[in-house]
C-alpha positions in Angstrom: -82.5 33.1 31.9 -81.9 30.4 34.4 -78.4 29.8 33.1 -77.4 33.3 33.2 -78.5 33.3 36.8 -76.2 30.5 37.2 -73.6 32.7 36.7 -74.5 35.6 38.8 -72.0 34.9 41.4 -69.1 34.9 39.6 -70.0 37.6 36.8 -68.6 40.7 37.1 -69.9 44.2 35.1 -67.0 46.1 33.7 -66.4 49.0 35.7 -67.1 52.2 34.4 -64.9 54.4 32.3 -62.6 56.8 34.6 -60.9 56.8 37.8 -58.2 54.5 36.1 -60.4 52.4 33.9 -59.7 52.8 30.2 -62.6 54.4 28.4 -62.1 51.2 25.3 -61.6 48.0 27.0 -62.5 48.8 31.0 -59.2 47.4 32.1 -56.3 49.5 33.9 -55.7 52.7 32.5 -53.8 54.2 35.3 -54.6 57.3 36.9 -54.9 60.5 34.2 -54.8 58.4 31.3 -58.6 58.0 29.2 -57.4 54.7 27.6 -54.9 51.8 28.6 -51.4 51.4 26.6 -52.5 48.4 24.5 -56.0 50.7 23.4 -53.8 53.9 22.5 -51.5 52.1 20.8 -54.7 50.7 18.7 -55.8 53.9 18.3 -52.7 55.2 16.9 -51.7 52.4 14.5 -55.3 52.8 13.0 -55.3 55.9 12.6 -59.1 55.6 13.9 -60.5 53.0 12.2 -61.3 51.1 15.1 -64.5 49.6 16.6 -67.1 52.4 17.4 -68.4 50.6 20.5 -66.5 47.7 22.7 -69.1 46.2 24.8 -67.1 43.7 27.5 -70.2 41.3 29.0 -68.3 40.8 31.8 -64.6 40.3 33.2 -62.7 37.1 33.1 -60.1 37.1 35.7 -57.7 34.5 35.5 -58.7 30.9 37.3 -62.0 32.2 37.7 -65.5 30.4 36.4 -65.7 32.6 33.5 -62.7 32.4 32.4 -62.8 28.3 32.9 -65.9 28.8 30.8 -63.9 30.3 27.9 -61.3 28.2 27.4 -63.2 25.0 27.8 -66.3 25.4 25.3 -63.6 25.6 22.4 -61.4 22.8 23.8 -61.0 19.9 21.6 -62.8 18.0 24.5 -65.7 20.6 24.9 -67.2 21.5 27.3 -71.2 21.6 26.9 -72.1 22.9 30.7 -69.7 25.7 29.0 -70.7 26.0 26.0 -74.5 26.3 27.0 -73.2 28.9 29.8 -71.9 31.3 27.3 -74.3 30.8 24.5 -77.0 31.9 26.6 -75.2 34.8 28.9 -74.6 36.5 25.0 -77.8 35.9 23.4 -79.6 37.6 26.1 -77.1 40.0 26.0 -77.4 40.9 23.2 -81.0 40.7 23.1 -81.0 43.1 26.1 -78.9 45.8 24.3 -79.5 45.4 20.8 -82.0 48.6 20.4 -79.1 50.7 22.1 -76.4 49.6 20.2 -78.0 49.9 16.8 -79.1 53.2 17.5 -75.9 53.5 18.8 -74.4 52.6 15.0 -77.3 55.4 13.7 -79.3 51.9 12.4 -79.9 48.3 12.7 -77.2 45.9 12.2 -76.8 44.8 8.6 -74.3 41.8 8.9 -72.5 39.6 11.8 -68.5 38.4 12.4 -66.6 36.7 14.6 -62.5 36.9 15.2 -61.3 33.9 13.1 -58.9 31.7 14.8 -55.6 32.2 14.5 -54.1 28.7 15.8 -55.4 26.7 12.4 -58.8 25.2 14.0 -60.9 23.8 11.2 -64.2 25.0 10.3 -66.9 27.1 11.7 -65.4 29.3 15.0 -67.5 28.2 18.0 -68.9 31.5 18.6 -70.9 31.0 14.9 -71.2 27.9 15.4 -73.4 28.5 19.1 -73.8 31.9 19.2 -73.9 34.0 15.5 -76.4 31.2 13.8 -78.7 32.2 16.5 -78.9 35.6 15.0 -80.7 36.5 11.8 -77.4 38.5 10.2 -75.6 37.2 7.1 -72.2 35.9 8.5 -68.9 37.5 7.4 -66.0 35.3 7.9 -63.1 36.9 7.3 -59.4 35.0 7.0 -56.2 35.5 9.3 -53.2 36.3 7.3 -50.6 33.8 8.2 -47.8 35.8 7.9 -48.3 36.4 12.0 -48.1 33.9 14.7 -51.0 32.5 16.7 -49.4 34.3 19.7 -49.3 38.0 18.2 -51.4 39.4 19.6 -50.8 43.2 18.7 -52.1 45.3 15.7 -51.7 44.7 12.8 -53.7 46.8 9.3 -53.2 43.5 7.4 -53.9 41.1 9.9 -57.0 39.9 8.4 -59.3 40.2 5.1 -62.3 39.5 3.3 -62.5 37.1 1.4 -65.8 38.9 -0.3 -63.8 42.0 -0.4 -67.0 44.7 0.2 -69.2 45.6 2.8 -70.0 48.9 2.0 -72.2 50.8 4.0 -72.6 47.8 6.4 -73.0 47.9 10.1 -71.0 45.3 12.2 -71.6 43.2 14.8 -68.2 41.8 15.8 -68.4 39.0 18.3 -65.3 37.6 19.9 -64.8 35.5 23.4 -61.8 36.9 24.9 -60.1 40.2 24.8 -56.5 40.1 26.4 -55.1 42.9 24.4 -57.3 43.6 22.0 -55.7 43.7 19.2 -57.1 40.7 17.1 -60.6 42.4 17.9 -59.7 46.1 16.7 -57.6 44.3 13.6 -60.8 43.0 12.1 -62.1 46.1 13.4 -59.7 48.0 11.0 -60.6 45.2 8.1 -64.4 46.0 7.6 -63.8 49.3 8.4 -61.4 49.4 5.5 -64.2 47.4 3.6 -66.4 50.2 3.8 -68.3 49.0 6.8 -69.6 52.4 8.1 -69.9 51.1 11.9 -68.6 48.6 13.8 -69.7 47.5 17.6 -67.4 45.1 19.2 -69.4 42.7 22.2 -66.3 40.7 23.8 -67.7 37.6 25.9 -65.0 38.2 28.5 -62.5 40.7 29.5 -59.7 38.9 30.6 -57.5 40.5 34.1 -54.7 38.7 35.0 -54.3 39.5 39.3 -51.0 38.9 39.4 -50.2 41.2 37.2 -49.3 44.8 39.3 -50.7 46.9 37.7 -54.0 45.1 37.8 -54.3 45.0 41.2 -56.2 47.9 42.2 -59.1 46.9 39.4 -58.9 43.3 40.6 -59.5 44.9 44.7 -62.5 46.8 43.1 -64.1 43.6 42.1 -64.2 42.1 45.6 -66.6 44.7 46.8 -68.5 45.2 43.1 -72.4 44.9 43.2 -73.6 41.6 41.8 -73.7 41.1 37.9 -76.8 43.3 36.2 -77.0 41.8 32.7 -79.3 44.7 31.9 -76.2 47.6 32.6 -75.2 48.6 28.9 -71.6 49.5 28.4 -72.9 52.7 26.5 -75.1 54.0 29.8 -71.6 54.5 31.4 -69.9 56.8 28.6 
């Protein structure tokens, strides 16, 4: 618990769903709009079959700590301050919300994933390497289809697959660090859904907010003023 208190001060809760904050991913929605762009077009191309719950622990705004955090405990030099940082923020997570997701799912989670690389790293992804192992879920790895670049990141029904081919009636947790658009997330999303996974529940280590960008301005100015990180505040208390 001491290094999640660490990280209080830079930690930010995703804001709540509304008032210009899409209802999927807690980025910029714009005003009148439930979801963001990126999430709608998600929606659309999948005709549904998407993750039942997104669960950002927190956003990572460009050049912040967090976002540091992220990129340097998969660097090739990595970071272990990072690595330790991260592992622990999700475990307790996790630990704090599990109850409320898996009743969430309408039971308790059957099996565990995490968003394979797309840029040709070998072996184990770090989140199952320091994170998934932790957790007492058979592992499903599934495999990137390398007919897309590293750098797409939009949908894609096809985008990844498993190997194992089934997991029918299985209930998901899907683990990835960063969501930026999205799309690699709700892709394997669509994959064990199309398995025969009967819920999935996405929990994303960071949100990622770029403040230059305009149209994330306003969220970015809500930040400033947001009350200090509450790792017991579940994503699904706000909905």
């Amino acid at each position: 618990m001491q290094v999640v208190e660490r990280q209080r001060n830079y930690l930010r809760n995703p804001l709540p769903p509304g008032d210009g904050i899409c209802a999927v991913c807690r980025s910029n929605a714009g005003n009148g709009f439930e979801v963001c762009y990126q999430c709608g077009q998600h929606r659309s191309a999948s005709g549904g079959l998407q993750a039942d719950i997104v669960a950002p622990i927190a956003y990572s705004v460009k050049g912040s700590q967090h976002d540091h955090s992220l990129i340097a405990y998969k660097a090739m030099h990595r970071s272990n301050a990072a690595v330790q940082n991260l592992s622990s923020l999700t475990v307790l997570y996790l630990a704090y919300h599990w109850d409320c997701f898996s009743t969430a799912l309408g039971g308790p989670f059957t099996h565990i994933a995490t968003v394979p690389s797309t840029r040709g790293r070998q072996g184990e992804h770090p989140l199952e390497t320091f994170v998934a192992k932790r957790l007492n879920l058979p592992a499903l790895r599934a495999v990137s289809n390398s007919a897309y670049s590293a750098d797409d990141r939009s949908f894609h029904a096809d985008r990844f697959y498993l190997p194992g081919g089934s997991v029918a009636g299985g209930r998901v947790l899907l683990l990835d660090d960063t969501w930026t658009t999205g799309g690699r997330v709700q892709s394997l999303a669509f994959a064990l859904r199309a398995a025969g996974a009967v819920a999935v529940a996405a929990v994303v280590i960071g949100r990622r907010v770029n403040p230059d960008f305009g149209p994330s301005k306003p969220l970015v100015d809500r930040l400033r003023t947001a009350p200090e990180f509450d790792l017991s505040r579940c994503a699904l208390d706000d909905e």
